[in-house]
Backbone atoms as SQL, in Angstrom:
CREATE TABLE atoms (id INTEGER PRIMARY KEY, chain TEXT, resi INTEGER, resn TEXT, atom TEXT, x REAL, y REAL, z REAL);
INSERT INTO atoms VALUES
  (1, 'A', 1, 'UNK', 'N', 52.676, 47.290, 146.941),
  (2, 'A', 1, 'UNK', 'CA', 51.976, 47.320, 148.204),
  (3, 'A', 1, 'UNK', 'C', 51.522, 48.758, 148.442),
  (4, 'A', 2, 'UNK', 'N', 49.927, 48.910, 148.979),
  (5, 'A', 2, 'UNK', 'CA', 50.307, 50.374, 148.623),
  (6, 'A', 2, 'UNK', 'C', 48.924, 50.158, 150.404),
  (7, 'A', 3, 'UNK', 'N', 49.575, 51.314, 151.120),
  (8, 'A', 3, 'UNK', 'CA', 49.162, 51.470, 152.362),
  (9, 'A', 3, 'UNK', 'C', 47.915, 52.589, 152.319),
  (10, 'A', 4, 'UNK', 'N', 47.004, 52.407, 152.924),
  (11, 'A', 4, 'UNK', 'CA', 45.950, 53.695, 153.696),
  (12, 'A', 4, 'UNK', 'C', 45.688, 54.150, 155.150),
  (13, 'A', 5, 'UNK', 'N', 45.553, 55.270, 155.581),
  (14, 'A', 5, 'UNK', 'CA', 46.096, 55.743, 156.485),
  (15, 'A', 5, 'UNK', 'C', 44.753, 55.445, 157.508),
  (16, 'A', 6, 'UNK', 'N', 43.990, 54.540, 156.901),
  (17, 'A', 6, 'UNK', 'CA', 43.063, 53.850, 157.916),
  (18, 'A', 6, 'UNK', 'C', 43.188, 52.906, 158.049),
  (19, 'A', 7, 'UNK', 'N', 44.634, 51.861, 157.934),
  (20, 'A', 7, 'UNK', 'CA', 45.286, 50.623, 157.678),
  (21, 'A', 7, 'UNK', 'C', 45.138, 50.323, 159.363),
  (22, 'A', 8, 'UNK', 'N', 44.715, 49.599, 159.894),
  (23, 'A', 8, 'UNK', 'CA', 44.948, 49.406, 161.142),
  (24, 'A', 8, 'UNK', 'C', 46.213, 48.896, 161.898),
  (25, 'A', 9, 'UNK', 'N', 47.181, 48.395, 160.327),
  (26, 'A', 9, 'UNK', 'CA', 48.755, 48.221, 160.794),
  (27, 'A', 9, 'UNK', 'C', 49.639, 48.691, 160.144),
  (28, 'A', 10, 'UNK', 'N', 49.192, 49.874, 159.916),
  (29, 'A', 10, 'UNK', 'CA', 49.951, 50.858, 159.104),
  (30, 'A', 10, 'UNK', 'C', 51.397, 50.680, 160.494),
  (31, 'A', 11, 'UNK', 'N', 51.057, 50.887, 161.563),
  (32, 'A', 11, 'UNK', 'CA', 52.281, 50.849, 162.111),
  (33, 'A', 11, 'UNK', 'C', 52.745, 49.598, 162.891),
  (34, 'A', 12, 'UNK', 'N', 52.318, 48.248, 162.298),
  (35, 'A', 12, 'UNK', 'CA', 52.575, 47.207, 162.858),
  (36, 'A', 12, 'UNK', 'C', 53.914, 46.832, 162.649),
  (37, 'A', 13, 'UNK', 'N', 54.490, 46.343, 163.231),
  (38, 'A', 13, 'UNK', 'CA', 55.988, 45.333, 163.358),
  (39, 'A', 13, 'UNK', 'C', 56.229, 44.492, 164.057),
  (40, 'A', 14, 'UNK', 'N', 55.762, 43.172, 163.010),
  (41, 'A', 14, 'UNK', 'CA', 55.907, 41.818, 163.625),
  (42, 'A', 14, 'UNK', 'C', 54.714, 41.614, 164.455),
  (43, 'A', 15, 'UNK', 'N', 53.548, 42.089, 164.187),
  (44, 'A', 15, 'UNK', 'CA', 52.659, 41.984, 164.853),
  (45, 'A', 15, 'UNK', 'C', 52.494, 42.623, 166.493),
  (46, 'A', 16, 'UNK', 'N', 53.165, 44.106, 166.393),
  (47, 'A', 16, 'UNK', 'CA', 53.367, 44.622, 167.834),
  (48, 'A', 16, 'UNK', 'C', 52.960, 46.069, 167.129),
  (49, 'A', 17, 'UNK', 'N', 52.761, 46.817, 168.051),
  (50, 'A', 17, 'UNK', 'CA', 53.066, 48.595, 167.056),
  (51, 'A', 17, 'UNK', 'C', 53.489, 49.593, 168.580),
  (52, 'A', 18, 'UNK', 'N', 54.346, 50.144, 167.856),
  (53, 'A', 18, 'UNK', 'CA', 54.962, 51.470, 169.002),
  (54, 'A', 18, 'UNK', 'C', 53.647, 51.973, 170.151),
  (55, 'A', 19, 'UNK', 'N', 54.243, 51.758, 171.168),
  (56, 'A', 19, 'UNK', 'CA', 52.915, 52.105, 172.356),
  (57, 'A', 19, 'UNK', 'C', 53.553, 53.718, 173.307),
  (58, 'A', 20, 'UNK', 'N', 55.159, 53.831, 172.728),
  (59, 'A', 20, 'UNK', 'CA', 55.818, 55.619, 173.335),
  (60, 'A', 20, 'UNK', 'C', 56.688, 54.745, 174.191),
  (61, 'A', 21, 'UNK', 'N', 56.739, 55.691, 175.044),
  (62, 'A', 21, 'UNK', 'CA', 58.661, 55.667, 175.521),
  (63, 'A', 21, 'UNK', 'C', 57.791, 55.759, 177.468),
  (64, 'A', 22, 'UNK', 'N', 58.027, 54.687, 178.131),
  (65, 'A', 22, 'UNK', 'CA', 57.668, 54.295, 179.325),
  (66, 'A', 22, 'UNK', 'C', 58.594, 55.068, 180.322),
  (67, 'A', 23, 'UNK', 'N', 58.372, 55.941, 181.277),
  (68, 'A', 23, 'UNK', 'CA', 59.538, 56.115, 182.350),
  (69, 'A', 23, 'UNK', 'C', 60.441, 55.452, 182.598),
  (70, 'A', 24, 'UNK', 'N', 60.101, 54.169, 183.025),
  (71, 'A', 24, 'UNK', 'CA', 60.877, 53.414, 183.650),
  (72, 'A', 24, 'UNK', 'C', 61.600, 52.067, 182.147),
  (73, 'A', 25, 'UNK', 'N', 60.174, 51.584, 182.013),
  (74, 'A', 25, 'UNK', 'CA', 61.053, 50.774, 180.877),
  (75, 'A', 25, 'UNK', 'C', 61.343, 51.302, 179.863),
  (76, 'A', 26, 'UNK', 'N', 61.377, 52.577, 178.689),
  (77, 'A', 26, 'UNK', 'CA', 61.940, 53.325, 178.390),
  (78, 'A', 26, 'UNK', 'C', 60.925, 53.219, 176.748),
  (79, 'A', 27, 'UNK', 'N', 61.531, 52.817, 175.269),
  (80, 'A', 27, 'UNK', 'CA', 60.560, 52.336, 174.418),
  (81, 'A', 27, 'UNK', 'C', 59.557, 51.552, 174.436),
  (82, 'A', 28, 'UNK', 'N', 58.446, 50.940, 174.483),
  (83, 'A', 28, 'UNK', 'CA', 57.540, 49.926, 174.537),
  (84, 'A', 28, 'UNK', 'C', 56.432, 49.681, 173.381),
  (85, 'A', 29, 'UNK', 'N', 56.363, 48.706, 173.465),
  (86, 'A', 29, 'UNK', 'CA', 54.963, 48.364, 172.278),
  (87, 'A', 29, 'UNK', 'C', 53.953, 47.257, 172.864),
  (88, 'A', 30, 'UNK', 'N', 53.211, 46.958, 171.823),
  (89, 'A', 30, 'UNK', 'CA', 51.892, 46.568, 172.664),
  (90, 'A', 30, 'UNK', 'C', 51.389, 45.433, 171.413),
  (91, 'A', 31, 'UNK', 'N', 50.599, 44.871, 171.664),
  (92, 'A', 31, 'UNK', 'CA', 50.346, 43.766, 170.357),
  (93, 'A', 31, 'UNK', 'C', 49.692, 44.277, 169.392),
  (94, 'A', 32, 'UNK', 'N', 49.327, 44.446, 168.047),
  (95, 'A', 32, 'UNK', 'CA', 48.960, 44.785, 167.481),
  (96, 'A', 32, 'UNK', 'C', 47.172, 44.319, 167.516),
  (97, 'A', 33, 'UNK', 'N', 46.641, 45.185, 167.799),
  (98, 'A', 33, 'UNK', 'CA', 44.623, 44.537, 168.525),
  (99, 'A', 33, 'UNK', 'C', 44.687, 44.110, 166.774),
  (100, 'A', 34, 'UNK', 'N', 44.932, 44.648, 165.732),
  (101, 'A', 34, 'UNK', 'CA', 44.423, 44.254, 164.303),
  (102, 'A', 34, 'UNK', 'C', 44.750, 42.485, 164.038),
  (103, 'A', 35, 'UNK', 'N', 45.952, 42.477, 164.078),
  (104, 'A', 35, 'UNK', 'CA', 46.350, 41.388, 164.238),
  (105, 'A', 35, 'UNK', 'C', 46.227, 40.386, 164.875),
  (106, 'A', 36, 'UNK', 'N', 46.550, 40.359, 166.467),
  (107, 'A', 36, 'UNK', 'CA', 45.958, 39.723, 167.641),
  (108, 'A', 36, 'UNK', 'C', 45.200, 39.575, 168.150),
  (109, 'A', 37, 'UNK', 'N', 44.439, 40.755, 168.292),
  (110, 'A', 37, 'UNK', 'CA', 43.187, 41.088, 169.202),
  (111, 'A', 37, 'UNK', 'C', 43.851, 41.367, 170.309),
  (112, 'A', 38, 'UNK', 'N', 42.958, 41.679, 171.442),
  (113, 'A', 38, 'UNK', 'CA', 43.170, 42.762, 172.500),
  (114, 'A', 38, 'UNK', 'C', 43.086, 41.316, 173.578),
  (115, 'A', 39, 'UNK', 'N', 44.383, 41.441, 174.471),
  (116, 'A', 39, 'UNK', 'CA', 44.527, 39.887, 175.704),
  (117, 'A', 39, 'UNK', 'C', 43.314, 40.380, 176.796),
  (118, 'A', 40, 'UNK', 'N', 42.817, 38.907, 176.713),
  (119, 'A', 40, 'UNK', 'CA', 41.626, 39.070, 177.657),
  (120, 'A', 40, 'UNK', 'C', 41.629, 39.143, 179.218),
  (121, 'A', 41, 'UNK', 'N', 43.105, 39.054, 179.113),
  (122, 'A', 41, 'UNK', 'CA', 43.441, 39.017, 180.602),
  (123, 'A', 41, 'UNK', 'C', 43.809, 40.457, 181.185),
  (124, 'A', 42, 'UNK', 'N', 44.742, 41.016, 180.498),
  (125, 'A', 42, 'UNK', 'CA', 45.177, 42.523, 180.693),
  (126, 'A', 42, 'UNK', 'C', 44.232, 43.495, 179.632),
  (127, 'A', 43, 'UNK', 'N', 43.378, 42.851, 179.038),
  (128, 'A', 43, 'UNK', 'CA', 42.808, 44.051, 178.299),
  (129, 'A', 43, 'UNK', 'C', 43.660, 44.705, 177.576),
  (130, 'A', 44, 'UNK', 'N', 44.446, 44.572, 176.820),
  (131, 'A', 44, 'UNK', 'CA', 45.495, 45.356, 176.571),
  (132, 'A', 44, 'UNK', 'C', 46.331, 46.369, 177.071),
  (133, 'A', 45, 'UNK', 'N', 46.846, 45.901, 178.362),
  (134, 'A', 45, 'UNK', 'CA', 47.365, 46.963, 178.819),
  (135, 'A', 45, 'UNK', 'C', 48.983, 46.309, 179.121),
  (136, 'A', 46, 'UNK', 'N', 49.035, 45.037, 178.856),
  (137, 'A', 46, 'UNK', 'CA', 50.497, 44.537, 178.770),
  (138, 'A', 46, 'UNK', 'C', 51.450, 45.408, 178.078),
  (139, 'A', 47, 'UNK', 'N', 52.936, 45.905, 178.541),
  (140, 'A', 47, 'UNK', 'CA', 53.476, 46.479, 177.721),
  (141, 'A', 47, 'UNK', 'C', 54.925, 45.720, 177.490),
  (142, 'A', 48, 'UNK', 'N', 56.053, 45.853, 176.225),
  (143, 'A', 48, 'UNK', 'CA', 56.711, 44.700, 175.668),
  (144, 'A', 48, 'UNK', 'C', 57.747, 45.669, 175.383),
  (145, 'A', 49, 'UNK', 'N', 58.889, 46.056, 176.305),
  (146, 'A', 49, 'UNK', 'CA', 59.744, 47.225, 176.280),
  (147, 'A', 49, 'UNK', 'C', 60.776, 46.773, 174.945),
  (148, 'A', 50, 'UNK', 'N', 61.132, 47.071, 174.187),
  (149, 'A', 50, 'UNK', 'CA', 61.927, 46.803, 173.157),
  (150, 'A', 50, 'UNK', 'C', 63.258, 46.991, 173.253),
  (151, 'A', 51, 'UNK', 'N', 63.675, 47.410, 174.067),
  (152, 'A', 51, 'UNK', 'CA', 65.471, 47.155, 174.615),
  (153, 'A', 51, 'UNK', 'C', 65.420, 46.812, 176.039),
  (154, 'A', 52, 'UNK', 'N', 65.755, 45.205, 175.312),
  (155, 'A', 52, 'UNK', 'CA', 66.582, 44.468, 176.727),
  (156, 'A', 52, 'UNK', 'C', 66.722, 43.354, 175.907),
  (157, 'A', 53, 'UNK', 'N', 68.270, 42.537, 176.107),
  (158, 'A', 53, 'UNK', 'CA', 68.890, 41.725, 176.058),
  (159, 'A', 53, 'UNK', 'C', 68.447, 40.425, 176.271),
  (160, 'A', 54, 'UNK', 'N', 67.876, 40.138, 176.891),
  (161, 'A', 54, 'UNK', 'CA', 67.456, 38.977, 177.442),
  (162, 'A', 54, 'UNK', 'C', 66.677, 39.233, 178.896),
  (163, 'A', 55, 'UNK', 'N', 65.623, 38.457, 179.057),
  (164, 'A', 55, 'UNK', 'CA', 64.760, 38.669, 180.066),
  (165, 'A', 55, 'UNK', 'C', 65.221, 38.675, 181.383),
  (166, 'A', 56, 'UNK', 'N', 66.722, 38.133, 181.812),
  (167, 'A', 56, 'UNK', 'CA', 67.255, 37.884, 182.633),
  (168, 'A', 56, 'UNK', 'C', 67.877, 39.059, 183.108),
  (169, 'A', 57, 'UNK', 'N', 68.394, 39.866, 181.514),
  (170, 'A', 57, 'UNK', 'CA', 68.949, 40.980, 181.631),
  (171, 'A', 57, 'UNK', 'C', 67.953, 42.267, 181.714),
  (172, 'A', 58, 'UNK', 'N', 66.986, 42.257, 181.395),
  (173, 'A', 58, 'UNK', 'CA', 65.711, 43.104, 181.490),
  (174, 'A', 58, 'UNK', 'C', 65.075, 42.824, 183.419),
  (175, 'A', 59, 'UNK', 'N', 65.202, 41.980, 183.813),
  (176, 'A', 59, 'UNK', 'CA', 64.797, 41.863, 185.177),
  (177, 'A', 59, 'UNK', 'C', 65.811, 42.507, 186.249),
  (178, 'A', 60, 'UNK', 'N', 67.029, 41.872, 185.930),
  (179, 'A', 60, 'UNK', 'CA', 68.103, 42.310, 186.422),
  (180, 'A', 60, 'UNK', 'C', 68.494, 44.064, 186.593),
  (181, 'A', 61, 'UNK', 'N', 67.792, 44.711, 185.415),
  (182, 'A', 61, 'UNK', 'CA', 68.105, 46.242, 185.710),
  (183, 'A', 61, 'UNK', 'C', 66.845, 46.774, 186.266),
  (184, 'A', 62, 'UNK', 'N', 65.831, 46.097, 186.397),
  (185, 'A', 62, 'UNK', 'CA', 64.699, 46.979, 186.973),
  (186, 'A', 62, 'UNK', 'C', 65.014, 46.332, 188.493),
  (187, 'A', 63, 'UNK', 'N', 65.646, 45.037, 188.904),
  (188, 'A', 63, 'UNK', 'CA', 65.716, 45.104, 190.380),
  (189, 'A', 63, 'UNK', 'C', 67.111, 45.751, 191.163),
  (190, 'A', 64, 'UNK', 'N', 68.037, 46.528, 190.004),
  (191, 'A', 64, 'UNK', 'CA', 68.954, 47.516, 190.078),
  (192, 'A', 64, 'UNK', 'C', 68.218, 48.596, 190.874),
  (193, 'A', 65, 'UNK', 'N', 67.188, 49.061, 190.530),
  (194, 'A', 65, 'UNK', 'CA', 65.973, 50.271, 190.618),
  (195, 'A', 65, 'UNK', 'C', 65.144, 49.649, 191.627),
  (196, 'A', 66, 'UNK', 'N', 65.870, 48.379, 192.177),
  (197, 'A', 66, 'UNK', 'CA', 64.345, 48.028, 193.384),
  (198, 'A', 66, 'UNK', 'C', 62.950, 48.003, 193.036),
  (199, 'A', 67, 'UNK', 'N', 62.832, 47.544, 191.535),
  (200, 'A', 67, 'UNK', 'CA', 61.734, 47.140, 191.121),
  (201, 'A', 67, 'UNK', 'C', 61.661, 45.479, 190.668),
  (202, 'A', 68, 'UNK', 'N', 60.363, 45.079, 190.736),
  (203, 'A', 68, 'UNK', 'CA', 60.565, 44.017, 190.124),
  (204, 'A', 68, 'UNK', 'C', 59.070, 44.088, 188.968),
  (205, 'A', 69, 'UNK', 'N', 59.173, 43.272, 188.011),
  (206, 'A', 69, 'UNK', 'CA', 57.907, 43.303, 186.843),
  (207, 'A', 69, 'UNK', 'C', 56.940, 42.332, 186.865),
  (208, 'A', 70, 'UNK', 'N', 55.544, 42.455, 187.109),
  (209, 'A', 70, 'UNK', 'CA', 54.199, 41.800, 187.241),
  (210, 'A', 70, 'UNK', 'C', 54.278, 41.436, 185.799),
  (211, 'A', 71, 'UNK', 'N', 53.637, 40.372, 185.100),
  (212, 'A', 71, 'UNK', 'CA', 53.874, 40.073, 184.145),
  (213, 'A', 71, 'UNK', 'C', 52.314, 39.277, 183.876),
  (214, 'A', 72, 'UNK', 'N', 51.289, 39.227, 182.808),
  (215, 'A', 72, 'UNK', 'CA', 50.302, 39.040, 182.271),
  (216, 'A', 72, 'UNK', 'C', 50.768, 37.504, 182.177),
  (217, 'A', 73, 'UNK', 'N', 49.668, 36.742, 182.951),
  (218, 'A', 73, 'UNK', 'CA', 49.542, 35.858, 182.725),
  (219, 'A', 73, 'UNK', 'C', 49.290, 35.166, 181.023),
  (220, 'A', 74, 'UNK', 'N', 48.637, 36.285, 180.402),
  (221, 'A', 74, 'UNK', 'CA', 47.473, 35.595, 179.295),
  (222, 'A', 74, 'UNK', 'C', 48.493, 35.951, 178.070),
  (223, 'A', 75, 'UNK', 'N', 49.071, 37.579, 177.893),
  (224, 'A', 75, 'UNK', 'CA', 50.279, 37.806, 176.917),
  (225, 'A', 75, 'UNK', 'C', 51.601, 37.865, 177.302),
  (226, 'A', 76, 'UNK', 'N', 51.816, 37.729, 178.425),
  (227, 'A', 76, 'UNK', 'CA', 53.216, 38.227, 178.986),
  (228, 'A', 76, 'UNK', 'C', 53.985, 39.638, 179.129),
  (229, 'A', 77, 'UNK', 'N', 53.019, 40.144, 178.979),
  (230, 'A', 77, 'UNK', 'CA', 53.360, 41.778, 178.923),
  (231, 'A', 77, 'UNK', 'C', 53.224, 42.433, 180.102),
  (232, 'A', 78, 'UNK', 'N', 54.198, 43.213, 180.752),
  (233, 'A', 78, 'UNK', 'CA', 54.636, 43.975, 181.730),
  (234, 'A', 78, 'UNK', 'C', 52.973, 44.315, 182.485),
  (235, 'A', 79, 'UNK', 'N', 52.677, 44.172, 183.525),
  (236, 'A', 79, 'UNK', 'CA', 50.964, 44.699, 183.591),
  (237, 'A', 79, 'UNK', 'C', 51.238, 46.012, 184.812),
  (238, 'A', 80, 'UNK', 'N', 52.599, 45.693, 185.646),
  (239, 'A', 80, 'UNK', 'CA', 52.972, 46.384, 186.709),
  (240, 'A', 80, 'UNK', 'C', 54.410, 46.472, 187.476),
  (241, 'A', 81, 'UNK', 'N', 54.880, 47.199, 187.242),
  (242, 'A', 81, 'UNK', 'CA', 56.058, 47.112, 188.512),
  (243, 'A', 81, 'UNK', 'C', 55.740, 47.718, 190.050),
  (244, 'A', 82, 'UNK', 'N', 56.397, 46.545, 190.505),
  (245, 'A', 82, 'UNK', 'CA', 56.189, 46.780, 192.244),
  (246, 'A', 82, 'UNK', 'C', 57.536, 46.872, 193.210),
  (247, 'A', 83, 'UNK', 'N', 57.458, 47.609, 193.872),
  (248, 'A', 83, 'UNK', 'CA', 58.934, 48.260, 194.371),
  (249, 'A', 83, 'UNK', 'C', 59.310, 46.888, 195.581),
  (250, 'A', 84, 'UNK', 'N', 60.596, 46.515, 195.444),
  (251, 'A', 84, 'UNK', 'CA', 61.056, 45.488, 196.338),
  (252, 'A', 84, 'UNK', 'C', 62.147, 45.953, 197.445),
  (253, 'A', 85, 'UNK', 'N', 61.659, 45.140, 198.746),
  (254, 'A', 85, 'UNK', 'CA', 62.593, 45.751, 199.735),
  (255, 'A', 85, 'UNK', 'C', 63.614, 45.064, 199.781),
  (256, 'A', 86, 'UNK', 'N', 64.693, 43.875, 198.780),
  (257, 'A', 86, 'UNK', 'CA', 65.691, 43.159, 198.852),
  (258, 'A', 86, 'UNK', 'C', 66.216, 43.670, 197.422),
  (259, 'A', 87, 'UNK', 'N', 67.180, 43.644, 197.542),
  (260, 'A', 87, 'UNK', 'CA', 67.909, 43.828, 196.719),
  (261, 'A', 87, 'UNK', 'C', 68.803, 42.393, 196.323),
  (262, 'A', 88, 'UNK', 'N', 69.283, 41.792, 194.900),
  (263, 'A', 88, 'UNK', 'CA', 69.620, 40.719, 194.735),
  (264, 'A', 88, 'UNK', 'C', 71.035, 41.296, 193.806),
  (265, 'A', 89, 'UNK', 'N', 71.883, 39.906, 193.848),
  (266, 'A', 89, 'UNK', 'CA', 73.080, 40.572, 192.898),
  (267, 'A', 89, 'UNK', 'C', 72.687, 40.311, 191.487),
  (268, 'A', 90, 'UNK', 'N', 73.297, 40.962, 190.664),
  (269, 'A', 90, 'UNK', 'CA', 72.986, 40.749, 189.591),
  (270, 'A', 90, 'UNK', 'C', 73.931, 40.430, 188.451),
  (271, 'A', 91, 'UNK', 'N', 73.828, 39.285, 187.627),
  (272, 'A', 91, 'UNK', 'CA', 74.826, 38.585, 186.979),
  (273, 'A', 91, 'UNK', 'C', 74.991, 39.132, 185.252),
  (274, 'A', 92, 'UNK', 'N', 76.111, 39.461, 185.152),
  (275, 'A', 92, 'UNK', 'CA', 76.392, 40.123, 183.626),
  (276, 'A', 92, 'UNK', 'C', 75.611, 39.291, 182.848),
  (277, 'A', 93, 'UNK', 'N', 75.241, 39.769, 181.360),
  (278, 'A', 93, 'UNK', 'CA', 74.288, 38.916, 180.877),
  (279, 'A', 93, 'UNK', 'C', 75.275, 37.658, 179.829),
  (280, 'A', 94, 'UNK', 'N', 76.847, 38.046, 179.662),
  (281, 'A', 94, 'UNK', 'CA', 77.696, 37.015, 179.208),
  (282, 'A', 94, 'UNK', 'C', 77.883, 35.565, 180.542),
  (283, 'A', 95, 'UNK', 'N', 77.514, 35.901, 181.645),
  (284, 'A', 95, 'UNK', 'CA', 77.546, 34.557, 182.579),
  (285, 'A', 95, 'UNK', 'C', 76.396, 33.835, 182.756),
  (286, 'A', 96, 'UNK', 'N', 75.293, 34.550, 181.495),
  (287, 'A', 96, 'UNK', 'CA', 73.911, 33.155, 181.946),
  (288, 'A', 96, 'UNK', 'C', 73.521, 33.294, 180.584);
């Protein structure tokens, strides 16, 4: 297999590629446009944080932070967080 550095997935994985390290959600990636193409809904701007446990457990620490996550209808990718005035409890991720 031999790669060129005009490979358009030279840095693909699994059809995603490194998009940097988000403030808040911390690593993130993005779909690979070579592969996928670019979501017509977010334009590519969905982002797909790569550490969290389960989505339950990924929601659960951003409404720790009084955030909650807007989510792309078309890829499912993060499009916005919006600050919430309730706070909810939040359940270890071994009880769901």
């Amino acid at each position: 297999m031999s790669f060129h550095l005009t490979d358009p997935c030279l840095w693909c994985i699994e059809q995603s590629i490194p998009a940097g390290i988000h403030d808040i959600l911390g690593p993130v990636y993005v779909p690979c446009p070579a592969c996928l193409g670019v979501c017509p809904t977010c334009e590519g701007e969905g982002l797909f944080p790569a550490d969290f446990t389960c989505m339950q457990c990924f929601c659960d620490r951003l409404f720790l932070l009084g955030l909650a996550p807007l989510f792309c209808a078309g890829c499912s990718g993060v499009i916005d967080l919006v600050y919430c005035d309730t706070r909810r409890e939040v359940t270890p991720h071994v009880h769901h």
